[in-house]
C-alpha positions in Angstrom: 63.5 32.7 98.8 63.7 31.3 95.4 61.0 29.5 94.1 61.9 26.5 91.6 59.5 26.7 88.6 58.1 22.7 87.9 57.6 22.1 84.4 54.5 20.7 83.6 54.3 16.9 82.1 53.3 17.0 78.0 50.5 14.3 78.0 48.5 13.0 75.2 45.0 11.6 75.4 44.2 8.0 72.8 40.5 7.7 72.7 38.7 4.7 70.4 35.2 3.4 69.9 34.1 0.8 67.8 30.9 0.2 67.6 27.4 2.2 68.8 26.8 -0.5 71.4 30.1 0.6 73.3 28.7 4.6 72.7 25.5 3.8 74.6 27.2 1.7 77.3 29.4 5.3 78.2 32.3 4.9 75.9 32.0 7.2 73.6 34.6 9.4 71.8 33.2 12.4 74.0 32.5 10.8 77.1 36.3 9.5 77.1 37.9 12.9 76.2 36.2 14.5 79.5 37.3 11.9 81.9 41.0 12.4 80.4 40.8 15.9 80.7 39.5 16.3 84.2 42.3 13.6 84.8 44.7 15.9 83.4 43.8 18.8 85.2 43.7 17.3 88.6 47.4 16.2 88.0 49.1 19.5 86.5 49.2 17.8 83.1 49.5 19.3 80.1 47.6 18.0 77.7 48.5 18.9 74.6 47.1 16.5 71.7 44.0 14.0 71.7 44.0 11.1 69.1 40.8 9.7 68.2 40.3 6.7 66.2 36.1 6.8 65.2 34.9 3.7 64.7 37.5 1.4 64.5 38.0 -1.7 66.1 41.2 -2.3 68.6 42.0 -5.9 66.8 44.8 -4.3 65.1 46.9 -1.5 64.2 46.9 -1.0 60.7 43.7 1.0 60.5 44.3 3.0 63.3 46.1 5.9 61.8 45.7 8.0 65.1 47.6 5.5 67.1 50.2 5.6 64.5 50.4 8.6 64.8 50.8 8.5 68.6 53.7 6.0 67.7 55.2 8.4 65.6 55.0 11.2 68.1 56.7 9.3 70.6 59.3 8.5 68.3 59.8 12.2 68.1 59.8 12.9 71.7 56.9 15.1 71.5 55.2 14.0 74.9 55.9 12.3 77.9 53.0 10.1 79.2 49.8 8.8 77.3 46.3 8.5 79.3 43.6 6.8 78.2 40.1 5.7 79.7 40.8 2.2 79.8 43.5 -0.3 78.4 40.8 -2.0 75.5 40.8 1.3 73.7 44.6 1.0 73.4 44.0 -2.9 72.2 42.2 -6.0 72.2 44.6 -8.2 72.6 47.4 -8.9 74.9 49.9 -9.0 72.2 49.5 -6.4 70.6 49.1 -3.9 74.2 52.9 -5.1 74.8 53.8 -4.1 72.1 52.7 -0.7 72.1 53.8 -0.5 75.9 57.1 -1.9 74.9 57.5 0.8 72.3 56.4 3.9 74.6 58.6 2.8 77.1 61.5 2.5 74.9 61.3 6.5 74.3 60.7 6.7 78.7 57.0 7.4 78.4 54.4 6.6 80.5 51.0 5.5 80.0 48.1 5.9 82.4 44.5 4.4 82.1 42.1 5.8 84.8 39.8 3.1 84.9 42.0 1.1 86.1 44.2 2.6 88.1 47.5 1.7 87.4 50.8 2.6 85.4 53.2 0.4 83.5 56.6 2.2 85.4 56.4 -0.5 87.7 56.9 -4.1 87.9 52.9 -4.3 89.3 51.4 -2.1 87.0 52.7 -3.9 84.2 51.5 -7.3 85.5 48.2 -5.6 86.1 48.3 -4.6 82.7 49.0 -8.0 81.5 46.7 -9.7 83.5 43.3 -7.0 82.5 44.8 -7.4 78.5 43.9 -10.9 78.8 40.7 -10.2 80.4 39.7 -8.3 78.0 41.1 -10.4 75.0 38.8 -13.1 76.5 36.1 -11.4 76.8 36.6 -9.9 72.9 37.1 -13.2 72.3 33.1 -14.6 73.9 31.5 -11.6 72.1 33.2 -13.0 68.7 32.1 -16.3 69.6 28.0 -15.3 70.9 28.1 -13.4 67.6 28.9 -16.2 65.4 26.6 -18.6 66.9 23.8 -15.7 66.2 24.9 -15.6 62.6 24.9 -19.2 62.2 21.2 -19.7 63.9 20.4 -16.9 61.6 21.6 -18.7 58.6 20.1 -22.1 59.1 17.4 -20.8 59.9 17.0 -19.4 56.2 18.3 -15.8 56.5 21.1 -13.8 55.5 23.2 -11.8 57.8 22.5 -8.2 56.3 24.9 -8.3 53.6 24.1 -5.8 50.5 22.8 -7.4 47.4 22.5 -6.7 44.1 18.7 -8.0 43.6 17.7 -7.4 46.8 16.9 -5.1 49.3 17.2 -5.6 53.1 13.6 -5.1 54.7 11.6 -6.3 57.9 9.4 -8.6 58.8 6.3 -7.5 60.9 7.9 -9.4 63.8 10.8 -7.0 63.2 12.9 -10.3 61.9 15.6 -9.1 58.7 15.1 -10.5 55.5 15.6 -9.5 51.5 13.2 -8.5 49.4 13.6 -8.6 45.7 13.9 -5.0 44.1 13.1 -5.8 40.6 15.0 -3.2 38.9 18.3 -4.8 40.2 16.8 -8.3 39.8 16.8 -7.6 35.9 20.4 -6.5 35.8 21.2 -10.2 37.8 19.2 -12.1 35.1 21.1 -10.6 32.2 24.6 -11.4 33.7 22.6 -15.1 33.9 21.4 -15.2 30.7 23.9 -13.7 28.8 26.6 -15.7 31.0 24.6 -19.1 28.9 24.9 -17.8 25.8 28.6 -18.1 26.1 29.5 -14.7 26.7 33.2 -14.0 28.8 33.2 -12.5 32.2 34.9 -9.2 30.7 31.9 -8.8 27.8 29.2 -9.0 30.2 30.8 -6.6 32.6 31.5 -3.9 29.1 27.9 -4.6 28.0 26.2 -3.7 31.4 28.0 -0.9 31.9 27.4 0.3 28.4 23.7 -0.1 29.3 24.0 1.9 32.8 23.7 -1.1 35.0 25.8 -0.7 38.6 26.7 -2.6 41.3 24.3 -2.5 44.8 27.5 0.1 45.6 26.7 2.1 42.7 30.0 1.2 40.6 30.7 -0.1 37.4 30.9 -3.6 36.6 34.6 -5.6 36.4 34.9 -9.3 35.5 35.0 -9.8 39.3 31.5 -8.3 40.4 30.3 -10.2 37.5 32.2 -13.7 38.4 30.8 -13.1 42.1 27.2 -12.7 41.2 27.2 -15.9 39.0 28.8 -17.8 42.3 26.5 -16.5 44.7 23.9 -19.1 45.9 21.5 -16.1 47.5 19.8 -15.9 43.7 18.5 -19.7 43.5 17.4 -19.3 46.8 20.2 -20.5 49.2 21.7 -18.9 52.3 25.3 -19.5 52.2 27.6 -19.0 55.5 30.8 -20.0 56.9 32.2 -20.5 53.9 36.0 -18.8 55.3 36.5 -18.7 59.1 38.8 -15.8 60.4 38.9 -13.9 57.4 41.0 -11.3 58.4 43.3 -13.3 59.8 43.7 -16.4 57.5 42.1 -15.0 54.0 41.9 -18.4 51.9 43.9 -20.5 53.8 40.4 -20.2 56.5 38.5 -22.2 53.9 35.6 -24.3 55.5 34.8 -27.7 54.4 31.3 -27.8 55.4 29.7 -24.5 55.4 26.0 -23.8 55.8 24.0 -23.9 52.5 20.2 -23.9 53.1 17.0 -22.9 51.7 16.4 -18.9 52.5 13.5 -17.8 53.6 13.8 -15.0 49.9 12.6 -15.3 47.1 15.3 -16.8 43.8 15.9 -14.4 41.4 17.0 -17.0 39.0 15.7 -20.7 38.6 17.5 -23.9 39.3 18.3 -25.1 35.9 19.9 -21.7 34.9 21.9 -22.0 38.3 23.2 -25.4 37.5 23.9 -24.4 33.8 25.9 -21.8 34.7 27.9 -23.2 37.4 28.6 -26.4 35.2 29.7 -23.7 32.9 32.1 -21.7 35.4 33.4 -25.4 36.6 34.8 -25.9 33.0 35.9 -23.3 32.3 38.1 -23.1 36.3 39.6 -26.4 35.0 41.2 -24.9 32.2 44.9 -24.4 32.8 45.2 -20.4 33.3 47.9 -19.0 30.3 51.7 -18.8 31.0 53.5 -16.3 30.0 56.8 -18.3 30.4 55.6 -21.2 28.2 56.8 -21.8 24.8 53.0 -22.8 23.2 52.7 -19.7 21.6 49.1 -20.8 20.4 47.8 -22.3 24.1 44.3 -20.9 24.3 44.5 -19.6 21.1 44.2 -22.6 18.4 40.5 -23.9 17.2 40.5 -27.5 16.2 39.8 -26.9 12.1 37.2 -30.0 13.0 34.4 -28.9 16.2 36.3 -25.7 16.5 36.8 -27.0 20.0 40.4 -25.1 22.0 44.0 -27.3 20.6 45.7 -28.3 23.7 49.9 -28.5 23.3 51.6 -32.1 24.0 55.2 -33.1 23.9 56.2 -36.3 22.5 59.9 -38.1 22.1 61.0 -39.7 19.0 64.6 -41.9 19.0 66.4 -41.4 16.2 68.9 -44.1 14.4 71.5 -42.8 15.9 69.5 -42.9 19.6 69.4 -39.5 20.2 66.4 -38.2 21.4 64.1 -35.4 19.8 61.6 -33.7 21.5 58.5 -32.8 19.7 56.1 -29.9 20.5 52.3 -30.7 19.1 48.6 -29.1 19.4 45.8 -31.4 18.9 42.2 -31.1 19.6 41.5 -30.8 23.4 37.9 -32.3 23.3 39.5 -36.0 21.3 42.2 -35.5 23.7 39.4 -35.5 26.5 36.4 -37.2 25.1 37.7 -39.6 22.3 36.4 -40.0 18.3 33.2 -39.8 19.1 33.2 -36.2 19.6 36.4 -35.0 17.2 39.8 -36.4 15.8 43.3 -35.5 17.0 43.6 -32.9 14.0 47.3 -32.5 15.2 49.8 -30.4 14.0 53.3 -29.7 14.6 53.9 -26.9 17.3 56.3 -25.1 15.3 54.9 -25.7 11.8 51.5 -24.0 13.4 53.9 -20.7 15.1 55.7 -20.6 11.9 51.9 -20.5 10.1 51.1 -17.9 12.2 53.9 -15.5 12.3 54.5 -15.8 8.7 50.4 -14.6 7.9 50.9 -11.9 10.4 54.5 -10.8 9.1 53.2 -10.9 5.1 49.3 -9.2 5.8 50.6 -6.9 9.3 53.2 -5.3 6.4 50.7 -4.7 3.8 50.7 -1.1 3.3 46.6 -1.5 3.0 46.1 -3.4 5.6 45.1 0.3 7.4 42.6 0.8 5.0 40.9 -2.4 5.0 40.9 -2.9 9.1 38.6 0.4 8.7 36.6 -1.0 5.9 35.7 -3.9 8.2 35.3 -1.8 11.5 32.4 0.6 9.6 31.5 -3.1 8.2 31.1 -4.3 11.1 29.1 -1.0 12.8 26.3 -0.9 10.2 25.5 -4.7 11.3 25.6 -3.7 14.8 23.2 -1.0 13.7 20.6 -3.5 11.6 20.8 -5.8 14.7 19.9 -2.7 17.0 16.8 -1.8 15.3 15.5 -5.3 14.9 16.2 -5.3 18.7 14.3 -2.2 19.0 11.3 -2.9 16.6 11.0 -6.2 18.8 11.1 -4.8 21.9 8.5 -2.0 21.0 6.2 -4.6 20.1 6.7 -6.3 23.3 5.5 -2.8 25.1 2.6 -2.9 22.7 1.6 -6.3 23.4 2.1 -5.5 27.5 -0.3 -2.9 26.8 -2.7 -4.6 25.3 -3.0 -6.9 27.6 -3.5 -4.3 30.7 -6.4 -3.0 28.9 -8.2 -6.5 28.1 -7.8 -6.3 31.6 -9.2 -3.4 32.6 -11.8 -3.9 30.4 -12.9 -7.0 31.6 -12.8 -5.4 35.6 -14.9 -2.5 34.6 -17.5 -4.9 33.4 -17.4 -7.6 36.2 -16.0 -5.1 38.9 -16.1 -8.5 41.5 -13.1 -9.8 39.5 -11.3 -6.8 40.6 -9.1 -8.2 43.4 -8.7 -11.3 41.5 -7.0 -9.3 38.2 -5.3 -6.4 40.1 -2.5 -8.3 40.8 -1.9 -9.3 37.1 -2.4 -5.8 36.3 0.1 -4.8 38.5 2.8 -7.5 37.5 2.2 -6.3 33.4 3.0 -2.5 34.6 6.4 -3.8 35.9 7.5 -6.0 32.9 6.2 -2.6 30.8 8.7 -0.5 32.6 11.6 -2.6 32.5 10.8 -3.5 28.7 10.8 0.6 28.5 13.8 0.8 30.2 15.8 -2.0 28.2 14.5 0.0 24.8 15.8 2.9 26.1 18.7 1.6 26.4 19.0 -0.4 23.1 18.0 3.5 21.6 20.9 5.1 23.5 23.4 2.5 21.8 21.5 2.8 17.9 22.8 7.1 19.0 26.1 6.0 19.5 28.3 7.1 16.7 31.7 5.0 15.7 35.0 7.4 16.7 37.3 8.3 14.0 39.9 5.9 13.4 42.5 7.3 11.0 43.3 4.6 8.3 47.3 5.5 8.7 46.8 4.9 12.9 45.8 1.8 12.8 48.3 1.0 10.2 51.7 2.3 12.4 49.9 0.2 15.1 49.9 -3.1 13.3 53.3 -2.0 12.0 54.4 -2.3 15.8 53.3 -5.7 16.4 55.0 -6.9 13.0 58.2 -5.7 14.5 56.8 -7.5 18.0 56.8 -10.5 15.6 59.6 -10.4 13.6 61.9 -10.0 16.9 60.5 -13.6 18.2 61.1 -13.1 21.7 58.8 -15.2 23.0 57.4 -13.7 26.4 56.9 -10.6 24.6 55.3 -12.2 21.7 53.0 -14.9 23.4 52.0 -11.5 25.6 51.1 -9.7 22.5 49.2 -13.1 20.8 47.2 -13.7 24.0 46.2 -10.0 24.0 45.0 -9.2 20.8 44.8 -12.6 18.7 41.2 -14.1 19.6 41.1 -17.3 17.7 43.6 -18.9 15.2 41.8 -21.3 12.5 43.6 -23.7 10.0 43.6 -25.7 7.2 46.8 -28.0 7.8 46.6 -29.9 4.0 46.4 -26.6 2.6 48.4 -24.6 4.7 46.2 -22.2 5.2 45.5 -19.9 8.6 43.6 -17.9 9.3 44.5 -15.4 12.5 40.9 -13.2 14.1 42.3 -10.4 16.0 40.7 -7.6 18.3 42.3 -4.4 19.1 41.0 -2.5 22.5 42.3 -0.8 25.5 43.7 -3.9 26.5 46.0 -4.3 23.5 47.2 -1.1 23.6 48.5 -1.0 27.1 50.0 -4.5 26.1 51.5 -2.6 23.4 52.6 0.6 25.3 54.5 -1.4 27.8 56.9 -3.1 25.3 57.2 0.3 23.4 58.4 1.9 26.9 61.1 -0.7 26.7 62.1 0.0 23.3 63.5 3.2 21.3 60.2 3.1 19.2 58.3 6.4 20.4 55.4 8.5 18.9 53.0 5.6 17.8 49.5 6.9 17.7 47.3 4.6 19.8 43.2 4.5 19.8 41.8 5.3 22.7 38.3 4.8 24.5 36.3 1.2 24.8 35.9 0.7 21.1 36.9 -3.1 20.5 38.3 -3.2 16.7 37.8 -6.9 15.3 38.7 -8.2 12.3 40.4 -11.2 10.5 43.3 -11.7 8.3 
């Protein structure tokens, strides 16, 4: 008698677990794999791959690499059923389950999920399926919900919902209740970004000066003009708890915007006072109001031009003139933005023709940009421009020593006056205390300010910098005017004038900025082989 051999069913186990509430309630990644594989055995399956996704939630697919990879396996024909522990490790939500189903059953495979008993092959099981998908969507949907009420008691009630702080540190209560705590290390860090942030300094020159100084982020990463731009919004460091400000976040980004989130007083302790908070954000308002540069504009000079007057930014205007002959001319001017805005109290118009100002402009930069000196006296005012940096370091320094003198001085009056009235003890400890933290941080900051007095200019060659400035006179000269409003906005900081005299005068910077700007038009161009500087070093100087 001849026996027929049965070839055993490929199966392939998809395990998930989100959170460690679902591990201690019995669905862990381990407990699940068992129950598949005693599942598998009793059946005469051969199981031969497990996916796991670790601690990821079932909402949706495109973290789940494992169950892509599933996906892509059935694709491939590589197994013919899938088993899993139960159909909420698969997904969350009923449209997303059909469409995985759809897709497995496209290829002929089946899935299985042993805790509830059922198969999609059949026009039951897949109603079933249906039917505990939405069950189990609903009841994702009541833990989302419990979860944001907590949060929101949690917030009005003056406490943050554990996010990481720069500033802060997450700590307990005695009645176990979460709260921050200022960590005064990180605090210091927040108050420079403040202070420096009022004393008219951009977003991108606080973020190079703190990370020249060895200040992180609470993750440990350099600062960008976006850490720094968050940290000046966030309420948390006058005091306020701030929530709700996006619903759904994952879902509708900025579109989930709330109109009335919670904003209360926290139960922490500001970092920062009120009137610095209002400065600043008076500050950041102004400055959000400003009309962001265009590339495709033809106002060369938008953002650029200082009104000769309050040295206020020239905003462009068009005007129309008839001629005799009623034709029309359009006419391109910059005048100042703050008469513009504010009247003659504060300035005059100061206009000047849009193209006469260009034509200024271009024409200094074409005659000076050409000089074969030019090289030689950019360097000149670069190690210029160092040795200040350097007198203004050791005045920084011989201050700041003093400071840690003083702070010293003060602890020992101090002590002095506890060892001879030892009842004052408890009283003065506490000031004693608070001077050995202001000592360490002013010992940090001189450490700091020492590190920078070590630092030693790099080498610019004379002939470098003169090929580069050679490139941009070529930018110039060509007049296109994407390209060259790309290349103004890049390295031209200011542009001053004298409109009687016809005079202008053009303050440039040259950093890493400038020359990416720069190697992305020569990539477009034959011109190859043009030395570039490297490194942060920001060149400045005026022509």
């Amino acid at each position: 008698m001849n026996e027929v051999a049965v070839k055993q069913k490929r199966a392939v186990a998809y395990v998930r677990v989100s959170t460690t509430e679902q591990a201690e309630q019995g669905y862990s990644i381990d407990a699940q794999i068992q129950t598949i594989k005693q599942y598998c055995q009793r059946q005469n399956l051969d199981l031969v791959e497990v996916y796991a996704d670790r601690g990821i939630s079932g909402k949706s697919l495109s973290k789940r690499q494992q169950l892509q990879a599933l996906l892509a396996g059935a694709q491939r024909d590589e197994f013919e059923m899938v088993v899993i522990w139960k159909n909420s490790r698969l997904a969350r939500n009923v449209k997303l389950l059909l469409e995985i189903v759809d897709t497995l059953q496209a290829h002929n495979i089946e899935l299985y999920s042993i805790s509830e008993n059922f198969r999609i092959d059949t026009a039951s099981g897949k109603l079933m399926l249906q039917v505990m998908a939405s069950v189990s969507e609903f009841e994702r949907n009541e833990i989302s919900e419990n979860v944001l009420l907590g949060m929101k008691k949690r917030a009005r009630d003056g406490y943050t919902n554990g996010n990481r702080v720069l500033g802060y540190d997450n700590t307990k209560l005695a009645d176990g209740t979460k709260t921050l705590a200022v960590n005064e290390d990180e605090a210091r860090v927040v108050r420079f970004i403040f202070d420096t942030y009022l004393q008219h300094q951009g977003l991108r020159s606080i973020a190079n000066e703190a990370n020249h100084r060895g200040y992180q982020t609470k993750r440990g990463n350099s600062f960008s003009t976006t850490a720094v731009r968050d940290i000046l919004r966030n309420p948390v460091y006058v005091g306020l708890v701030q929530y709700g400000k996006y619903e759904q976040w994952e879902l509708k980004r900025r579109r989930g915007k709330m109109a009335d989130p919670i904003l209360v007083r926290g139960k922490h302790t500001a970092i920062i006072s009120q009137a610095t908070w209002d400065q600043v954000q008076t500050r950041l308002k102004a400055q959000s109001r400003t009309p962001k540069w265009n590339q495709q504009g033809a106002n060369l000079l938008t953002g650029l031009l200082r009104c000769p007057e309050c040295g206020g930014p020239m905003a462009a205007s068009n005007t129309t003139n008839t001629l005799k002959d009623g034709t029309k001319k359009h006419i391109r001017y910059y005048s100042c933005a703050n008469f513009r805005n504010k009247g003659t109290a504060v300035c005059h118009a100061n206009s000047i023709r849009a193209d006469e100002a260009e034509a200024l402009v271009a024409e200094k930069l074409m005659l000076v940009l050409r000089e074969p000196n030019i090289g030689q006296k950019v360097v000149q005012q670069m190690t210029t421009k160092w040795s200040e940096q350097q007198q203004l370091l050791q005045q920084l320094i011989g201050s700041k020593q003093q400071n840690i003198e003083e702070l010293d001085r003060k602890k020992q009056r101090l002590q002095a006056t506890i060892d001879e009235e030892p009842l004052v003890k408890a009283d003065l400890e506490p000031r004693i205390h608070q001077l050995m933290v202001e000592q360490v941080q002013a010992e940090a900051d001189l450490q700091a300010l020492k590190n920078r007095a070590q630092e030693k200019p790099e080498d610019v060659l004379a002939q470098n910098v003169y090929q580069l400035l050679r490139l941009v006179a070529e930018i110039v000269s060509e007049q296109a005017t994407k390209t060259l409003k790309a290349i103004y906005q890049a390295f031209i900081e200011s542009v001053t004038f004298d409109r009687q005299k016809k005079l202008v005068w053009v303050h440039m910077r040259f950093d890493d900025e400038v020359v990416a700007s720069l190697k992305q038009y020569e990539k477009g161009t034959s011109k190859a082989g043009v030395p570039f500087l490297h490194g942060e070093q920001v060149i400045k100087f005026s022509i």
